[in-house]
C-alpha positions in Angstrom: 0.0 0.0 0.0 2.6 2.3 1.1 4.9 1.2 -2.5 1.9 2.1 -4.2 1.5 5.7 -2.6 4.4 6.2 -4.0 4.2 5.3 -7.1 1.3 8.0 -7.6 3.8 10.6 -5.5 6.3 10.2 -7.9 3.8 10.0 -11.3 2.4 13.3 -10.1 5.2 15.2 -9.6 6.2 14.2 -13.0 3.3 15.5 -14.3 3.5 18.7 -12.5 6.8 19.9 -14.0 6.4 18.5 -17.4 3.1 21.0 -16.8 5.6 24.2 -15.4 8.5 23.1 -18.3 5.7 23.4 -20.9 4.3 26.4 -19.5 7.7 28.0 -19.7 8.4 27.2 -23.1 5.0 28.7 -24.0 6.0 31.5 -22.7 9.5 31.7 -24.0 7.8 31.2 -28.2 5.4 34.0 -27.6 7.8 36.4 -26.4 10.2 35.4 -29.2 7.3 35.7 -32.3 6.5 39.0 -30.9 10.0 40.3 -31.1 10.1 38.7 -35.3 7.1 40.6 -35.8 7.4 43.8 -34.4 7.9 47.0 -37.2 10.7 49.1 -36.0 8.6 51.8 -35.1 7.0 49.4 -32.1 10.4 47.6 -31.0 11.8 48.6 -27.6 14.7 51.4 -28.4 17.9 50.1 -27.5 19.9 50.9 -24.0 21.6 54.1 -24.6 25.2 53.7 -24.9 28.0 56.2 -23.4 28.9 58.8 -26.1 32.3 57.9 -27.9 35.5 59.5 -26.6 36.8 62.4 -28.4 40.3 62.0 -29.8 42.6 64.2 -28.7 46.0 66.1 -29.7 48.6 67.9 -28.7 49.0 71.7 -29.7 51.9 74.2 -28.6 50.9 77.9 -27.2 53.1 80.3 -25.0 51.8 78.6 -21.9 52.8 74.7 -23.0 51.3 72.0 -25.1 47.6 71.4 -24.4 45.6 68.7 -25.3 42.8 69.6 -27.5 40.0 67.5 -29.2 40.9 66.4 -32.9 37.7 67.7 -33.8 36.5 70.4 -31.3 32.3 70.5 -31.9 31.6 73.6 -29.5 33.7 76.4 -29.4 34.4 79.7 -26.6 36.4 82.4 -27.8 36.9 86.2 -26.9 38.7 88.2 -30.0 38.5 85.3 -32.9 35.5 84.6 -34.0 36.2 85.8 -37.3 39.0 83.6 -37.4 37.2 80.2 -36.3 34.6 80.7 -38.6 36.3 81.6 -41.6 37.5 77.5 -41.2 34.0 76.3 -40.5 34.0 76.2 -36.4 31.0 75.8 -34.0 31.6 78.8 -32.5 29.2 78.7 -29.8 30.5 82.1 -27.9 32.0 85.1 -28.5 33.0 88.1 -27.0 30.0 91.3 -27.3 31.9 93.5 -29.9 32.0 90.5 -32.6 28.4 91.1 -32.9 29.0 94.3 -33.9 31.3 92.9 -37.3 29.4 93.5 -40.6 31.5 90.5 -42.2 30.3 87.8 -39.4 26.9 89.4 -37.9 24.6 87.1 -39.8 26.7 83.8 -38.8 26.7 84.6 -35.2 22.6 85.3 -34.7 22.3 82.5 -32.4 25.8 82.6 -30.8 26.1 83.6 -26.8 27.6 86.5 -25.5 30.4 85.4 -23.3 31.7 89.1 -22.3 34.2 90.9 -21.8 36.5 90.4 -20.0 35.1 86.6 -20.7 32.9 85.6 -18.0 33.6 81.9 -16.7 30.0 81.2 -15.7 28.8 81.8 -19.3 31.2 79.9 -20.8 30.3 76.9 -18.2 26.8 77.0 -19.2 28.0 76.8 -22.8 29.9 73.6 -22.6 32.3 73.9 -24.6 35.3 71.3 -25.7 37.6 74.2 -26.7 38.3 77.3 -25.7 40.4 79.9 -27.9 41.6 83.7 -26.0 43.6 86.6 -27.4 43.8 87.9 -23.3 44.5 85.3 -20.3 43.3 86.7 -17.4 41.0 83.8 -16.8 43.0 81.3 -18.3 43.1 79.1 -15.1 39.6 79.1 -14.6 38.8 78.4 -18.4 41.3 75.7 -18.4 39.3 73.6 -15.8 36.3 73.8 -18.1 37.9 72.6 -21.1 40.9 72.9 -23.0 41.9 76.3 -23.2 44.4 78.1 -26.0 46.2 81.2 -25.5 47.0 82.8 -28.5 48.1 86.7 -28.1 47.4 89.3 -30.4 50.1 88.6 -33.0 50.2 85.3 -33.3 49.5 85.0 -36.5 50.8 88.0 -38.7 48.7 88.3 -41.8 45.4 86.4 -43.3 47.1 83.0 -44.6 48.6 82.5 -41.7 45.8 83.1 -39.9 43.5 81.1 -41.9 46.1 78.1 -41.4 46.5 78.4 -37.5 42.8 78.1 -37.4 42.2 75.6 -39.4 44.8 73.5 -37.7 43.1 73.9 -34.7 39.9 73.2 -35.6 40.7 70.3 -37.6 40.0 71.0 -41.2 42.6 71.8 -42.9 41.4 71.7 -46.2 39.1 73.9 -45.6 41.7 76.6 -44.9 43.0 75.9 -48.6 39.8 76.4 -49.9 39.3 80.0 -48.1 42.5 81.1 -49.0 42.1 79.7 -52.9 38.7 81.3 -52.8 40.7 85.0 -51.5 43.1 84.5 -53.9 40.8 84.3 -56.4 38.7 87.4 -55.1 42.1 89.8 -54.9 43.3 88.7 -58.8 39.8 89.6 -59.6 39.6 92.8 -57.9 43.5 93.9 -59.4 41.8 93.2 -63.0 38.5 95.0 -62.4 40.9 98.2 -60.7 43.3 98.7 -63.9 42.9 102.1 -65.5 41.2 103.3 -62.7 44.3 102.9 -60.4 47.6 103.8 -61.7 50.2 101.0 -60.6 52.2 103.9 -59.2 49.5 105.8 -57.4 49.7 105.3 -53.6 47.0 105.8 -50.7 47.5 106.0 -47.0 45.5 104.2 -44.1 44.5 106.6 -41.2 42.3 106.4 -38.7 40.7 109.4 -36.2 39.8 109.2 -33.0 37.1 110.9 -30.8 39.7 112.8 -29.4 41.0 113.9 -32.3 44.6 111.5 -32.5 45.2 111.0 -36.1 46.8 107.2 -36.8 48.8 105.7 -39.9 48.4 101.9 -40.2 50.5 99.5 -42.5 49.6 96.1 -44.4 48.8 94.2 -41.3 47.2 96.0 -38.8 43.2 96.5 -39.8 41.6 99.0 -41.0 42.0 97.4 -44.2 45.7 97.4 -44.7 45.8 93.7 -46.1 42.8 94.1 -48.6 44.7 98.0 -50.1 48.2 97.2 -49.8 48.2 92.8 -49.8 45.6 91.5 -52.1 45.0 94.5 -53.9 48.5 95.7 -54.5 47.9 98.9 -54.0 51.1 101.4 -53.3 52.0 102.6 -49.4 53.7 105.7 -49.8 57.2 105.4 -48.3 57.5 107.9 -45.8 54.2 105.8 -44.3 55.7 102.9 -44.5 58.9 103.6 -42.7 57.1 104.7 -39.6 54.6 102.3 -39.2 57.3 99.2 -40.0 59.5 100.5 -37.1 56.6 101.2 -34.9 55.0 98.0 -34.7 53.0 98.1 -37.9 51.0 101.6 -37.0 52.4 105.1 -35.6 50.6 108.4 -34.4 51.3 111.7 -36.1 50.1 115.5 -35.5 48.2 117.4 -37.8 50.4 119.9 -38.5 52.3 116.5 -40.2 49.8 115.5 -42.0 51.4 116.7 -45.9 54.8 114.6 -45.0 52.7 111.4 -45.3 50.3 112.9 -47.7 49.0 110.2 -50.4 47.1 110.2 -53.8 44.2 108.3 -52.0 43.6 108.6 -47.9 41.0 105.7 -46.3 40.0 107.3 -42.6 38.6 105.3 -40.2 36.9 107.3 -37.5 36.5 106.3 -34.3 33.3 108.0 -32.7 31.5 105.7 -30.7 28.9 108.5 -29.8 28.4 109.6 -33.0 29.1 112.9 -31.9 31.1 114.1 -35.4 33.3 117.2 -33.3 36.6 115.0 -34.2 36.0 115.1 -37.6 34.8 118.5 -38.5 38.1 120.3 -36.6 39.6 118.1 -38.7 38.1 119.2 -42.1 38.0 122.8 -40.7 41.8 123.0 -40.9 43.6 124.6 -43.4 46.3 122.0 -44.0 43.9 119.1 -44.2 42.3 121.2 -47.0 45.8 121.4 -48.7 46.0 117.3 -49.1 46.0 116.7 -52.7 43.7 113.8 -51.9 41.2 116.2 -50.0 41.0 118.6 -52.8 40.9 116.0 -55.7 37.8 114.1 -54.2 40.4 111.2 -53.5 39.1 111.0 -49.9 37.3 108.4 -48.5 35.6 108.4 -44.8 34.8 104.7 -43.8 32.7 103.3 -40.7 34.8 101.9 -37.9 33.1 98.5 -37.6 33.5 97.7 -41.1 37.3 98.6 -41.4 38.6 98.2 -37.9 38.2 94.3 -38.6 41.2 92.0 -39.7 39.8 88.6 -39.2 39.9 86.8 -42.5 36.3 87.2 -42.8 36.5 91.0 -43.0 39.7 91.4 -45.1 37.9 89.3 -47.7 34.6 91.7 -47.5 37.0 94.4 -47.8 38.9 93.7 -50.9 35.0 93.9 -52.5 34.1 97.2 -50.7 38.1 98.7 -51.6 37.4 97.9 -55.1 33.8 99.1 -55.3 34.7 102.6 -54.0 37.4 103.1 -56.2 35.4 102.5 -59.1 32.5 104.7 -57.5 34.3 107.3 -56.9 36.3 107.4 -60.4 33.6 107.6 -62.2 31.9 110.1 -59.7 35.3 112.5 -61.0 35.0 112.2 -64.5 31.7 113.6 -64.3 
């Protein structure tokens, strides 16, 4: 009796898990079909994975090598936005007078305003993986956000090199050929388009006036459009300009009274007038010896706005070959009339 008890014990056990086994599987084929048949739309997205690690690089400045991402994606900067975007950055802040910049205002609509001197909070916020400063008083506390470079006014001298700095740092070379092919291209066309309207041997001085009333002489690679006259354009710096402003660091301050001893067949003045207040200029024009200037009385003068010729980021020289060449021609055919 007891045998037989057993015997049912044991055949109903058996049954039981050949039940729970075939339960399981059932289980097991349903989930399985419903994973086959499932559009892509309805399958369960994926675990997110970490983000891959950016490749880094090394790349010398005044303060050491730093390592810098291969292929920076957001970019800070103070004084060069002109320069990163000229080589296709993601410039993600800049300092407040960049928006200012006729030749990069459109570009930089949705860029922050990171202050100046740079504010390190804004830049936190901004996330950047590079940083890029012409001034390094917050160098430091920049570097801890992200890799920082310092690169002082200077650094790079004129708009090739400056276009190949940049696009070394930013990764894309070949992008810094094709600017500089494309401003190549722009300053043989602009010589064409300015013969017989210029005479080869006709020369014109850079100046610039200030609000209070300091007159300034600038060479090829200082602003105010000295690489678009004298570089690209090949226009003629008269020599009594040039051998100031080359042993002065590239600009040099003069008198009024001086003004006929670096006199030019064609004078570009920036004015500096922030207020708009015009007194600088009109003592100027008042005086007898600017009246003199062969430039003045042949209608060879031009006055040009401050934000538009201050620039010399590679964006601005390029603008400025165009607007060089434009007023020339303007104002040629303005005298024949």
């Amino acid at each position: 009796m007891l045998k037989r008890k057993s015997l049912l014990f044991i055949s109903a056990l058996i049954l039981m898990l050949s039940v729970l086994v075939s339960a399981c599987g059932g289980a097991n084929n349903t989930t399985n079909s419903k994973t086959s048949t499932n559009t892509p739309a309805e399958t369960e997205a994926p675990a997110p994975t970490e983000a891959p690690v950016a490749e880094y690089r090394s790349f010398d400045t005044t303060k050491g090598a730093v390592q810098i991402p291969v292929k920076p994606l957001r970019v800070v900067t103070d004084y060069y936005g002109g320069e990163l975007l000229s080589v296709g950055a993601n410039v993600v802040g800049v300092e407040p007078s960049a928006f200012d910049n006729p030749f990069i205002a459109e570009q930089l609509k949705d860029v922050a305003d990171v202050g100046a001197p740079i504010n390190v909070e804004k830049v936190l916020e901004l996330k950047p993986d590079l940083i890029v400063v012409m001034y390094d008083e917050s160098y430091e506390s920049l570097s801890k956000i992200a890799p920082t470079l310092y690169l002082p006014y200077g650094t790079a001298s004129d708009i090739y090199e400056s276009v190949r700095l940049f696009g070394d740092i930013v990764g894309d070379k070949e992008k810094a050929e094709q600017f500089i092919t494309a401003y190549d291209q722009k300053a043989k066309e602009g010589r064409e388009k300015l013969k017989g309207i210029v005479d080869e041997n006709t020369t014109v001085g850079i100046f610039e006036l200030t609000d209070k009333g300091e007159i300034w002489m600038f060479g090829e690679n200082s602003g105010r459009s000295g690489q678009a006259v004298y570089n690209a354009l090949g226009l003629k710096i008269p020599d009594s300009i040039k051998k100031q402003v080359d042993a002065n660091g590239g600009f040099f301050q003069l008198s009024k009274e001086a003004l006929p001893e670096y006199a030019a067949d064609y004078m570009f003045m920036t004015v500096y007038d922030p207020e708009k207040k015009g007194e600088a200029i009109k003592q100027l024009t008042d005086l007898a010896v600017w009246k003199g200037l062969d430039a003045v009385k042949n209608n060879q003068y031009f006055e040009n706005d401050f934000d538009t010729f201050y620039r010399y980021d590679p964006l601005a020289i390029s603008g400025q070959v165009d607007l060089i060449v434009d007023m020339l021609i303007a104002r040629a055919d303005e005298n024949k009339k």
